[in-house]
Steps between C-alpha positions, in 0.01 A plus 500: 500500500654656164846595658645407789573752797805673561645419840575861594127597465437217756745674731318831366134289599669409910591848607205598377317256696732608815441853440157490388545839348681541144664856597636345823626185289673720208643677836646195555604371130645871440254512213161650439140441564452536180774218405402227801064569322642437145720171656220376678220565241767303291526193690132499571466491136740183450347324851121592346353569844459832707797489777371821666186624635571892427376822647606863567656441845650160494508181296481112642511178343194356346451059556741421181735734637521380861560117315754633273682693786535173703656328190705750338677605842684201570599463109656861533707314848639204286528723226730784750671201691602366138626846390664594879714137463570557100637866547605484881727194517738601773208589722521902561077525501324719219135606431222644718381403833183631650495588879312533786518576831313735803484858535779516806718234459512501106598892518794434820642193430381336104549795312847557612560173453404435102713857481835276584370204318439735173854654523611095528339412191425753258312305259232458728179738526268471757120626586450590851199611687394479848145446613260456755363156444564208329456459161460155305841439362401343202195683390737827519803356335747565862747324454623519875343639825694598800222445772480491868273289650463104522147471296654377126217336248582120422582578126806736606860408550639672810838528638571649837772795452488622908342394794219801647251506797267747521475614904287748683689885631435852564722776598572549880339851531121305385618212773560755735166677456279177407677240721623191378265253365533144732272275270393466189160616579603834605592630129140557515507759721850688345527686195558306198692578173423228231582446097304371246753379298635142361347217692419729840164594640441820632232431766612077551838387629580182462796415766775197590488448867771213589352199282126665469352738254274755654286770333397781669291835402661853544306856438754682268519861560694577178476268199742550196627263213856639500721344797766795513161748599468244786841463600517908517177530730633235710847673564270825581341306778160484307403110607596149511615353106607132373787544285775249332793463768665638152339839527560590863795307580710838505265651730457258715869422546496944525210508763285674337290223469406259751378117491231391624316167568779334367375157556288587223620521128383457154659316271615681127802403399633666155466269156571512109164377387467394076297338314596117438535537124846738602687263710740377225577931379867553567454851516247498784655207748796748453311815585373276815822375612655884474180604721592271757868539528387926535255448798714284662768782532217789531255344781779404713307647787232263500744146444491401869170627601293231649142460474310520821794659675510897619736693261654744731681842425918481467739712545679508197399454175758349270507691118404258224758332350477332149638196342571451146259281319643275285 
């Protein structure tokens, strides 16, 4: 090795590998293709191995690559927490943080959130997408993950920002016309409007019934992997959905949704995932802490909801009111 490598063509070399595609990553750099090639062709050059297998539609990361990656990303964290602590003494967070959460609750309730949290601190930038499954945090570079659900691989740190049940409804027009299911086994016999999203199965449900887990098989007559299409259908009287106490909280406390078997529930309470390597990053325990303080004020629909229990339409339905985070 004749020279040694410039750190910011290892940053160039992980976005890269996130990306896997050198006009999304100069997207993201705010350079060009042209510029992340020449960086990349550079550090290749002082690293004397091939980083990148390369083709017309995509590029991934060849065996050296893959080793490097492992190494080099937690050298860029020490390297970031060093510079965040050096130029950040007072503790107002700077850099990047990349984010993740799912289609329906990233779009009602995340996004708004990192808006506030960005107006707080405005050396702070942040990548946010939401998706439909779940990614590996650290072969992506996420930083954090908003995720519902209870299934979290060993290697990740997770702290619990809200509690959530997932519990079966449909709209009183479908109970009307369908009847209301009595057991468990008669979801086989009603119309059925599943996801495929995040950790759930379209065709499988897999059920808390007082201190038991149960699994039973339904016959979905509408599949989709977005949970707001699901919502709508079941508000239209389409079928029978499972849905985050989040999501339909307003419309069952409105009427226009109704719960049923409420002695069954799923558990999915709502986390901030990371990777390991991240738990000491000022910047991100902040981010978390902001997150939490937000959905405590915003699901205050769903604080004294009880698993197992029948959530029941009200009469009134108090306005949101907001604290200040401090």
């Amino acid at each position: 090795m004749n020279n040694l490598p410039n750190l910011s063509d290892f940053k160039v070399f992980c976005v890269v590998a996130k990306r896997r595609s050198f006009v999304e990553s100069a997207e993201e750099l705010g350079s060009s293709p042209a510029y992340v090639s020449k960086r990349i062709n550079i550090l290749e050059t002082n690293l004397n191995c091939k980083l990148f297998h390369r083709s017309t539609r995509h590029v991934s990361l060849t065996e050296d690559g893959k080793l490097i990656l492992e190494k080099i990303t937690h050298i860029l964290d020490e390297f970031d927490a060093l510079s965040e602590l050096l130029n950040n003494p007072l503790g107002s967070p700077t850099g990047h943080l990349d984010i993740v959460s799912s289609f329906g609750f990233g779009r009602k309730h995340v996004a708004p959130i990192l808006s506030k949290l960005l107006n707080m601190y405005p050396k702070l930038t942040i990548h946010f997408n939401t998706i439909d499954n779940t990614k590996d945090l650290i072969q992506h570079s996420i930083d954090l993950d908003i995720r519902i659900g209870n299934e979290i691989a060993p290697n990740m740190i997770a702290k619990k920002l809200a509690p959530n049940f997932r519990i079966l409804c449909a709209s009183p027009s479908y109970l009307a016309k369908n009847g209301i299911p009595e057991t468990i086994e008669d979801l086989q016999h009603h119309d059925c409007l599943t996801i495929s999203e995040r950790d759930q199965s379209s065709v499988l449900l897999k059920l808390r019934h007082k201190n038991e887990d149960i699994v039973t098989h339904v016959r979905p007559r509408f599949v989709s992997n977005n949970g707001e299409i699901i919502h709508q259908l079941a508000i239209d009287g389409q079928g029978i959905i499972l849905r985050s106490v989040w999501d339909v909280a307003e419309e069952l406390a409105s009427g226009k949704l109704q719960h049923i078997l409420p002695e069954y529930w799923q558990d999915a309470d709502i986390w901030a995932v990371y990777p390991s390597r991240l738990k000491t990053s000022s910047k991100l325990q902040t981010c978390i802490l902001f997150i939490q303080h937000e959905l405590s004020n915003r699901l205050h629909l769903i604080q004294n909801l009880n698993r197992g229990e029948l959530i029941s339409p009200i009469d009134n339905i108090h306005p949101l009111t907001e604290k200040v985070f401090l």
